[in-house]
C-alpha positions in Angstrom: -27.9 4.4 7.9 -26.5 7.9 7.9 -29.0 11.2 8.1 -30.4 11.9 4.1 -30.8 15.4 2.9 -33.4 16.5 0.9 -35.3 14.6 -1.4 -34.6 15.6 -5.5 -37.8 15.5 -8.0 -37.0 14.7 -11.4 -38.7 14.2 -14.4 -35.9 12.5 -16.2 -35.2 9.1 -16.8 -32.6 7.7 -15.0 -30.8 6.7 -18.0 -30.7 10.6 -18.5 -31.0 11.9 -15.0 -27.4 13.6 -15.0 -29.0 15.9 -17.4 -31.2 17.6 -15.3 -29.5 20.0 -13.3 -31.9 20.2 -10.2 -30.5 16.6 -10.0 -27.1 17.5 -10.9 -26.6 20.1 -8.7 -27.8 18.4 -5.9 -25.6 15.5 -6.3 -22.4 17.5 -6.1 -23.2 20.1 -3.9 -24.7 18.3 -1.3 -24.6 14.5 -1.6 -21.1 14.1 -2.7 -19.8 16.5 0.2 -21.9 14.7 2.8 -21.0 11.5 1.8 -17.6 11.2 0.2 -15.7 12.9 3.0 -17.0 9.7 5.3 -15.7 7.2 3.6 -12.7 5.3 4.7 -10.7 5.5 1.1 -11.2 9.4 1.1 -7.8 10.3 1.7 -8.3 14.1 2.2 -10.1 13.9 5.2 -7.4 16.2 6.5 -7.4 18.7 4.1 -9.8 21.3 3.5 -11.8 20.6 0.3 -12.1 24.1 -2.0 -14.8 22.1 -4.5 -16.4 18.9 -5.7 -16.7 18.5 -9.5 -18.3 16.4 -11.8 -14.8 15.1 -13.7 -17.0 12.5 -16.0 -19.7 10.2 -16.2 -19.3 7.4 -17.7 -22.9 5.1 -18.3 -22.2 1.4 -17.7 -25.4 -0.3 -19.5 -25.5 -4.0 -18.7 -28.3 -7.0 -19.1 -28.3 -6.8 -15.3 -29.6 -3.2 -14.9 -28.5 0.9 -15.9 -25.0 2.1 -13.9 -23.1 5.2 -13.5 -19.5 5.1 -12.9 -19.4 9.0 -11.5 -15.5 10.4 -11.7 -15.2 13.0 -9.0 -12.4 15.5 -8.9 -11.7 17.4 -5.2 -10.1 20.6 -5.3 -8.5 21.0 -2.1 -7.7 24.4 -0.3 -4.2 24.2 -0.8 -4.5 23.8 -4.5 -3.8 20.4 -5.4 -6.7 17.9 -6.7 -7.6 13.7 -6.7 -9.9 12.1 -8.6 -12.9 9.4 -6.8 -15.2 6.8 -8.5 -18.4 6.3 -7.7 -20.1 3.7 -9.0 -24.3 4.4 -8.8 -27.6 2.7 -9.0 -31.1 4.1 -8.4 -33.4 1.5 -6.1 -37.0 1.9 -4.9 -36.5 -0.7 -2.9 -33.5 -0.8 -0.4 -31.7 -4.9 -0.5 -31.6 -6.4 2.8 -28.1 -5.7 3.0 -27.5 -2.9 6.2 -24.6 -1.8 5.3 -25.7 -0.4 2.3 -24.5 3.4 1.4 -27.2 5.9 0.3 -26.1 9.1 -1.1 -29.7 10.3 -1.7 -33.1 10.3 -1.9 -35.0 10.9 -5.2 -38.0 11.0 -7.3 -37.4 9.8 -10.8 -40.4 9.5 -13.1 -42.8 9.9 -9.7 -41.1 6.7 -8.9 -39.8 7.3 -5.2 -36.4 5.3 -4.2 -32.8 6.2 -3.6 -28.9 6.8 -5.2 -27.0 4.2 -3.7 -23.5 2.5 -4.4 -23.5 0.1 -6.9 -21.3 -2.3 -5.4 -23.5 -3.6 -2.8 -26.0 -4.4 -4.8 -25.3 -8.1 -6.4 -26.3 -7.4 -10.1 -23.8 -4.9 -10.5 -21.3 -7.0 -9.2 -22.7 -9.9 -11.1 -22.2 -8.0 -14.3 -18.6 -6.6 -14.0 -18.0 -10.5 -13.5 -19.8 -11.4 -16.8 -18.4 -8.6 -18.7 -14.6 -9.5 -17.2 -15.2 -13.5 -18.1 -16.5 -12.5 -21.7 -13.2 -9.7 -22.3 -16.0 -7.4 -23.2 -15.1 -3.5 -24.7 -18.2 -1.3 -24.3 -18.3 2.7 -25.8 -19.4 4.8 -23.1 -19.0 7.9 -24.9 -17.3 9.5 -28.1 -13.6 7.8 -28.2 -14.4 6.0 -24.8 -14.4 2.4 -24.0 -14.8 0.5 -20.7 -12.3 -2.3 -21.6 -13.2 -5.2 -19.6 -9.6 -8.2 -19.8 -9.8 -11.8 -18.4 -6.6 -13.4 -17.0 -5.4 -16.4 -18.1 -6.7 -18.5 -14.7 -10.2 -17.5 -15.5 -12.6 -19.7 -18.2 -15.9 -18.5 -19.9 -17.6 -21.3 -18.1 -17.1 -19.4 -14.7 -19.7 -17.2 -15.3 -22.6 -19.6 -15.9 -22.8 -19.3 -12.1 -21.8 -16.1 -9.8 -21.9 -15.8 -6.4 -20.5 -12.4 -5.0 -20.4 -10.5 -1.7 -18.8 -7.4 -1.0 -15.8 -7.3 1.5 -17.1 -4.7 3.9 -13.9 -3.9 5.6 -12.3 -0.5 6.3 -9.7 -0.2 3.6 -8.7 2.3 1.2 -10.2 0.4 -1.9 -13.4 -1.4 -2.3 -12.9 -5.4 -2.3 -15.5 -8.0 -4.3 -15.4 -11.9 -3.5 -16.7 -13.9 -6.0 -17.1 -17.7 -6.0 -14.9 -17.8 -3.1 -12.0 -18.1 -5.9 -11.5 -14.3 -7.3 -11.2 -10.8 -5.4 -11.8 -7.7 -7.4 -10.8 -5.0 -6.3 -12.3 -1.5 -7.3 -10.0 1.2 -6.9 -11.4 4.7 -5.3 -8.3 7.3 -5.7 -8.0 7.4 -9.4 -4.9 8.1 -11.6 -5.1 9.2 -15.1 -2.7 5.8 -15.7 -2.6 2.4 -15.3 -2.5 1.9 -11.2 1.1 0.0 -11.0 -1.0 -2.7 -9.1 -2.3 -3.8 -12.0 1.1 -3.3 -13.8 2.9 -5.1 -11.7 0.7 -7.9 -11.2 -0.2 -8.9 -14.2 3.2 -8.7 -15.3 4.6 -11.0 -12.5 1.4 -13.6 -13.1 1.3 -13.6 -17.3 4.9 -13.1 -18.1 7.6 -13.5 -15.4 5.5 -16.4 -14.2 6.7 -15.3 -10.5 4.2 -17.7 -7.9 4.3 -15.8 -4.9 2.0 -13.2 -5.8 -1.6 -13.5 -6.5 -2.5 -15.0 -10.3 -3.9 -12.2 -12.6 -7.3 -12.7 -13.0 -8.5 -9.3 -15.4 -9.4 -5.7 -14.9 -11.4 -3.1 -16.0 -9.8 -0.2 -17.5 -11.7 3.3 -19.0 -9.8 3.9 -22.1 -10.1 7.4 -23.9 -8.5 6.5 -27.0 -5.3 8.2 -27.8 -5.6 10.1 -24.2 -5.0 8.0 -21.3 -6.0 4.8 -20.1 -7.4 4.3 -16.0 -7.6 1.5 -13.8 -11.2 1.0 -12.5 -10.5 -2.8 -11.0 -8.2 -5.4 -10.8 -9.1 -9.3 -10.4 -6.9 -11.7 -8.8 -6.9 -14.9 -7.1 -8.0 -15.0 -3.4 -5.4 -16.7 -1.6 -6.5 -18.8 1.1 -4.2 -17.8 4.3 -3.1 -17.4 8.6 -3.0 -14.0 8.3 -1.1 -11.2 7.8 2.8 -11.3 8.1 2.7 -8.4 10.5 0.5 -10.3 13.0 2.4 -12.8 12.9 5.8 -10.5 13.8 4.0 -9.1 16.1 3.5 -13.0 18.2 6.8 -13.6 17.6 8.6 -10.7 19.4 6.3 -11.0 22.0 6.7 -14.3 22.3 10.6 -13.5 22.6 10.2 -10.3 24.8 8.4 -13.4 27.5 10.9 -16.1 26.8 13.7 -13.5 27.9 11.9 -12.0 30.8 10.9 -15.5 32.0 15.1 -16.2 31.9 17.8 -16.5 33.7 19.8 -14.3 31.1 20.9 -11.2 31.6 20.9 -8.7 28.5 24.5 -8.2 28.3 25.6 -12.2 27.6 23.4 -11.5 24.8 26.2 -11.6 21.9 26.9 -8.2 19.9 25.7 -8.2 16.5 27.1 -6.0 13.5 24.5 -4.3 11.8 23.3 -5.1 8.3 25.7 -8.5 8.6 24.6 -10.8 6.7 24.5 -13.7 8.7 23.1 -17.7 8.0 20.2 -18.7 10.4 22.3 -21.6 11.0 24.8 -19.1 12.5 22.7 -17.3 15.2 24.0 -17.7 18.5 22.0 -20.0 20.5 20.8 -17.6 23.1 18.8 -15.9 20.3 17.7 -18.8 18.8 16.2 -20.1 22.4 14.5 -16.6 22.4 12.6 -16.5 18.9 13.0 -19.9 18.1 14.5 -22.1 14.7 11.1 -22.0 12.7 10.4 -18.2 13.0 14.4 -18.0 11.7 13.3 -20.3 8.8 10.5 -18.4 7.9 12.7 -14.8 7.5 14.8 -16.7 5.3 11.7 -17.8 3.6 10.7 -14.4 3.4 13.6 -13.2 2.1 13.9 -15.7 -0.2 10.5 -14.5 -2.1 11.0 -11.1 -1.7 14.6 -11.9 -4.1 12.3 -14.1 -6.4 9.7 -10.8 -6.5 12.6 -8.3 -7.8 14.3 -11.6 -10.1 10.8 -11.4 -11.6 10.3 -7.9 -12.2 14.0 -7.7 -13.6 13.6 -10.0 -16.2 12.1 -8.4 -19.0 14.4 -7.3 -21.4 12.0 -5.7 -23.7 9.4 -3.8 -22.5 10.5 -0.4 -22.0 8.5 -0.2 -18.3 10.4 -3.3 -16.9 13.7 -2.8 -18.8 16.5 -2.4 -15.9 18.4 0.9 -15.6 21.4 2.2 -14.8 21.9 5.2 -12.2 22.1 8.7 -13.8 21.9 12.1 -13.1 18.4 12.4 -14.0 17.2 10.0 -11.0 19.8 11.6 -8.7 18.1 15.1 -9.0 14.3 13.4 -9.0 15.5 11.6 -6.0 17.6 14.3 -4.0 14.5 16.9 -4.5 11.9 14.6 -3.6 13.3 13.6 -0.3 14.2 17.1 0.8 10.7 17.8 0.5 9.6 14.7 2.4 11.8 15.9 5.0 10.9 19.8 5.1 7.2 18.7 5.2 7.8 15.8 8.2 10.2 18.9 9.9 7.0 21.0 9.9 5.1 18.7 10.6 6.9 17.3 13.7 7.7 21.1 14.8 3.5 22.3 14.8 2.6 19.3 16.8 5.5 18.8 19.2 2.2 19.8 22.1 1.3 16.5 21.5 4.2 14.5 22.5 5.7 13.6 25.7 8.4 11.7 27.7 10.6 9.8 25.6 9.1 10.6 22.1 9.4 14.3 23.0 12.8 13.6 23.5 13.5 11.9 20.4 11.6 14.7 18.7 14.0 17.3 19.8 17.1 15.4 18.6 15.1 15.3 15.4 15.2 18.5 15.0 18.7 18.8 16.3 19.7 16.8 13.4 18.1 18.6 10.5 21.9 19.7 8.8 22.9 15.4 9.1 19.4 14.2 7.4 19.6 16.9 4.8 23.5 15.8 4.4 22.6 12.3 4.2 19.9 12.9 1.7 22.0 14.9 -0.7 24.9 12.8 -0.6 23.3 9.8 -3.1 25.8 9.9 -5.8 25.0 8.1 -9.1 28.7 7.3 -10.2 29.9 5.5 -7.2 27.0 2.8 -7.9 27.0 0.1 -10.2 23.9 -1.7 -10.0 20.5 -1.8 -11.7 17.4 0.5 -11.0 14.5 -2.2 -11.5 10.1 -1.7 -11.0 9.8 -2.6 -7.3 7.0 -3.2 -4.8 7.2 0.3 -3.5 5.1 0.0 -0.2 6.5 -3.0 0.8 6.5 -3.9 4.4 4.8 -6.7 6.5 1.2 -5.5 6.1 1.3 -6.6 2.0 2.4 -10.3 2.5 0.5 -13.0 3.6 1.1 -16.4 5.8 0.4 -19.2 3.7 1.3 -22.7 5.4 4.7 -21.5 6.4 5.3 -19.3 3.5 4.7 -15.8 1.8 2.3 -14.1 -0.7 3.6 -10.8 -1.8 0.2 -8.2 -2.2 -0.7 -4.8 -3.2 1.5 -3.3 -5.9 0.2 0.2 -5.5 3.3 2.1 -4.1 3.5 4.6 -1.1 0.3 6.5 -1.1 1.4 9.9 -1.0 3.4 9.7 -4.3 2.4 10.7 -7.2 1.7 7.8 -10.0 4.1 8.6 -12.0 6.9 8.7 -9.2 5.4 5.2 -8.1 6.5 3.4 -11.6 9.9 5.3 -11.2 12.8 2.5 -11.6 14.4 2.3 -7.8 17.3 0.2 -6.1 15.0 -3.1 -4.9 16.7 -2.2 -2.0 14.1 0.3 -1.0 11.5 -2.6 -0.9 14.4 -4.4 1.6 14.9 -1.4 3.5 10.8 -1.0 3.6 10.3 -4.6 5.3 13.5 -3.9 7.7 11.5 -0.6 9.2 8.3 -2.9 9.6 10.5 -5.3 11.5 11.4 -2.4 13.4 8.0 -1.4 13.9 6.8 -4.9 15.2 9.7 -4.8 17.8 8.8 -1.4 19.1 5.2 -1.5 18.4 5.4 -4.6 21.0 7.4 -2.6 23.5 5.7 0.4 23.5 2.1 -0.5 23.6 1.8 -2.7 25.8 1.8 -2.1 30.1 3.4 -5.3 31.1 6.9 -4.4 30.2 6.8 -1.0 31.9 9.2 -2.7 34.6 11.8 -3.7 32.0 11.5 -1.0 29.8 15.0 -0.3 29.1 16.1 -4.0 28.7 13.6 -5.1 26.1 14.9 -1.6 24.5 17.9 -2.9 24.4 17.0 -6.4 23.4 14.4 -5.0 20.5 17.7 -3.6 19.1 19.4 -6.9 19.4 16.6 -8.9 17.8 16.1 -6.5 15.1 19.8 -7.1 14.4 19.4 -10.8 14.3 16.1 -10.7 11.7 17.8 -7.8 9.5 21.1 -9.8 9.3 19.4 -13.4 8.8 17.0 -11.8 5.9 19.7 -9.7 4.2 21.9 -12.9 3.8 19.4 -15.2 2.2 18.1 -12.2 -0.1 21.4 -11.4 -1.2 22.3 -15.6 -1.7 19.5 -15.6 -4.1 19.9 -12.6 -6.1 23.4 -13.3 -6.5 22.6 -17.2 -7.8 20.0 -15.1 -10.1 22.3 -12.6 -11.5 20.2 -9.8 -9.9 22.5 -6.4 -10.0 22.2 -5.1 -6.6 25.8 -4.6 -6.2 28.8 -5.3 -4.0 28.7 -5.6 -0.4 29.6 -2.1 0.3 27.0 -0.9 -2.0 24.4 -2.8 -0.8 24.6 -1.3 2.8 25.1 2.3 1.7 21.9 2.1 -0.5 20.0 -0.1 2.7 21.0 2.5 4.9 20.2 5.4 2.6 16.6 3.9 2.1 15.9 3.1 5.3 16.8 6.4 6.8 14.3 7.8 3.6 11.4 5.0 4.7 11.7 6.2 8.5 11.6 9.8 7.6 8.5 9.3 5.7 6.7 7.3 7.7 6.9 9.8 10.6 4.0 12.2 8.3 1.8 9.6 8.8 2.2 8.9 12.1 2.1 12.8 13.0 -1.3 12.5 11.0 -2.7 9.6 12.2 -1.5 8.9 15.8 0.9 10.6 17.3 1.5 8.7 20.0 3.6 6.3 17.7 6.0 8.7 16.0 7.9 7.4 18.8 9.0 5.0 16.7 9.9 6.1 13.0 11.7 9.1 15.5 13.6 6.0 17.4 14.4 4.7 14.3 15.9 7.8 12.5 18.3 8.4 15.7 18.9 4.6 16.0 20.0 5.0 12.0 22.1 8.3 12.4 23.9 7.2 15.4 24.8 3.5 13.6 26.6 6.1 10.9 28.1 8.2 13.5 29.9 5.4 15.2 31.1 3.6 12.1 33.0 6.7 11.1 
């Protein structure tokens, strides 16, 4: 339990305590600042904060006790602002759970207890399940509404009985189990929009009937009427699973690293691959296959296969003006061109302030970064909107090996929210579904070199494995891009011709690299080794096919 600071004496009811500005004050000048910037799904930790306001509070009466939903803006130094939810409760007795959160200590009608988060305390989850099974719409204000939607997998009778328990795992959002069937999840960062999660997944589970993602199960939404409408939660099935699918990667290429060190092969019988070749698993040589094996071949293809299924799905809504496919314009050639150049200037800074903390080879790769700057900026401004034919389509957005899981030799596709660092608006942006592709080829890439690099005990074969984590990333790429493009084809999915395909992969991977290399520069340095390998690996690919 973290340090409280001072104790606040009120002589409001709780129901009203927001009122009081002794309370008030206290809250957001020294509560919120102590405690917010602690919290895993803060995502300015960073950033100097300027200010904490009180955006909105929204009262969330239930038969289960009072709530606050608190909306919290942060002005940040800098200038720009998010918005946080809070959900509160006052308790005069602390539940058994340790893990609980206290924000503070207060007196409210000379009854002594505490402001704690809502969510670990079982009645509030309890109700948002009751008022989720019953659709419920309750005013919280002049021309608000909490507007509480159940899916079409979920009966009234589920909530005769409730068990819940709160997922206390580090993660940007704030996960509820309930009857070991459902997850909610209550989101943190909030947009003054629907969160494409809950777009996109409730559009793939009640309308393009797409089985690979988790079943819509409802939401709750704050609704200002003719304003905006925000997503507060989303409920979906829980999918029972082995794991994540970059865990699993990550097994597999070692496993191969050890098959090949424990061989009598030498890298260079290994056969040359073309890059982004679409090749049949079938059609490996055999001196890969012996190295990674037939059922990890199988289960790309597998992969691939849903991942096609995913973007059939979101494609086939004719209608609906969000899901409607698009053509390529100029519009989305200048949005596109000037978002990238400011990816890049910011990951150039970026990379140029902290070059002190990298060494040997990622040093190295750093400076031919830099060297470089005229060919990225090039290749990003070179996009040109009449050479392609195909169809801009919703996509996954963040898509990589982190947001599927293995499930008895197959895939579940998660988390709909997009890249965090984009605004919401440029997250429902209509994009080739080739970014998604290009999005899981860099986490393959990652996997390979994340292997490599991190661990000691191929320090002695450093520059074979290189080698052979270019190889293998050759073989997975190639194997995955043929199936995917088998099954968009036999589903009339526009993603173009062959030529088009690879200029749009190539163009999107170069993009996915050069933005992941902010977070790594943020995060941990140490591995901007690898977005940096993979930029040069990219530019030098083009180079040599000139």
């Amino acid at each position: 339990m973290e340090p409280l600071i001072r104790a606040v004496h009120t002589t409001h009811k709780w129901q009203e305590v927001f009122e009081d500005p002794l309370f008030r004050d206290a809250f957001i000048e020294e509560w919120v600042p102590q405690y917010i910037t602690k919290r895993r799904w803060f995502a300015g930790k960073s950033t100097p904060v300027k200010v904490f306001k009180i955006e909105r509070i929204l009262p969330l009466p239930t038969d289960f006790g009072y709530y606050y939903h608190v909306i919290v803006e942060v002005i940040y130094e800098p200038g720009y602002t998010e918005t946080y939810l809070l959900p509160l409760s006052f308790v005069t007795v602390l539940p058994e759970e340790e893990s609980i959160q206290i924000l503070g200590k207060c007196v409210i009608e000379e009854k002594s207890g505490y402001l704690v988060e809502a969510v670990y305390l079982e009645d509030y989850r309890n109700a948002l399940f009751n008022h989720i099974i019953k659709s419920s719409k309750t005013n919280i204000g002049v021309d608000n509404f909490f507007v509480f939607e159940r899916g079409k997998i979920m009966t009234e009778k589920e909530g005769d009985r409730i068990h819940s328990k709160l997922l206390d795992v580090e993660q940007s959002n704030t996960s509820i189990i309930y009857n070991d069937r459902y997850i909610l999840k209550i989101y943190r960062k909030l947009f003054m929009d629907h969160n494409p999660d809950h777009e996109l997944v409730r559009f793939l589970s009640e309308y393009a009937e797409f089985t690979h993602a988790p079943s819509y199960g409802g939401s709750v939404s704050w609704v200002r009427s003719g304003n905006f409408t925000v997503s507060i939660a989303l409920m979906t099935e829980l999918i029972p699973n082995d794991g994540e699918g970059w865990e699993y990667m990550l097994q597999k290429i070692e496993t191969a690293f050890d098959n090949f060190l424990s061989s009598d092969l030498n890298i260079s019988e290994l056969p040359k691959l073309k890059y982004l070749k679409r090749m049949k698993a079938s059609s490996i040589p055999d001196q890969y296959r012996e190295l990674i094996g037939n059922d990890f071949l199988n289960n790309i293809e597998i992969l691939a296969k849903r991942t096609a299924q995913m973007h059939v799905a979101l494609a086939s809504n004719k209608i609906d003006r969000h899901f409607v496919p698009r053509s390529y314009n100029s519009d989305f050639s200048v949005w596109l061109k000037n978002r990238l150049i400011y990816i890049f200037e910011n990951r150039y800074n970026m990379l140029e302030s902290n070059l002190h903390k990298l060494e040997g080879v990622g040093l190295d790769y750093a400076h031919e970064f830099i060297a470089h700057k005229s060919d990225i900026i090039k290749h990003f401004l070179s996009f040109d909107e009449l050479k392609l034919n195909s169809k801009r389509i919703r996509i996954h957005g963040d898509y990589h090996l982190g947001q599927v899981l293995l499930t008895d030799n197959d895939f579940f596709i998660l988390d709909f929210e997009g890249e965090p660092e984009s605004t919401i608006r440029d997250r429902k942006v209509k994009q080739s579904p080739l970014k998604d592709v290009a999005g899981m080829f860099r986490s393959f890439h990652y996997a390979i070199y994340a292997t490599l690099f991190k661990s000691d005990k191929y320090r002695d074969n450093k520059d074979e494995c290189s080698l052979l984590g270019s190889k293998l990333f050759r073989v997975i790429t190639n194997v995955f891009m043929d199936k995917y493009c088998r099954i968009a084809f036999k589903n009339n999915l526009d993603i173009g011709y062959n030529d088009e395909i690879k200029y749009l992969l190539k163009y999107h991977l170069l993009e996915k690299a050069v933005y992941e290399l902010g977070y790594e520069l943020n995060a941990r340095p140490d591995w901007a080794i690898i977005p940096l390998k993979g930029i040069m690996q990219i530019l030098k690919v083009e180079e040599n096919e000139k």
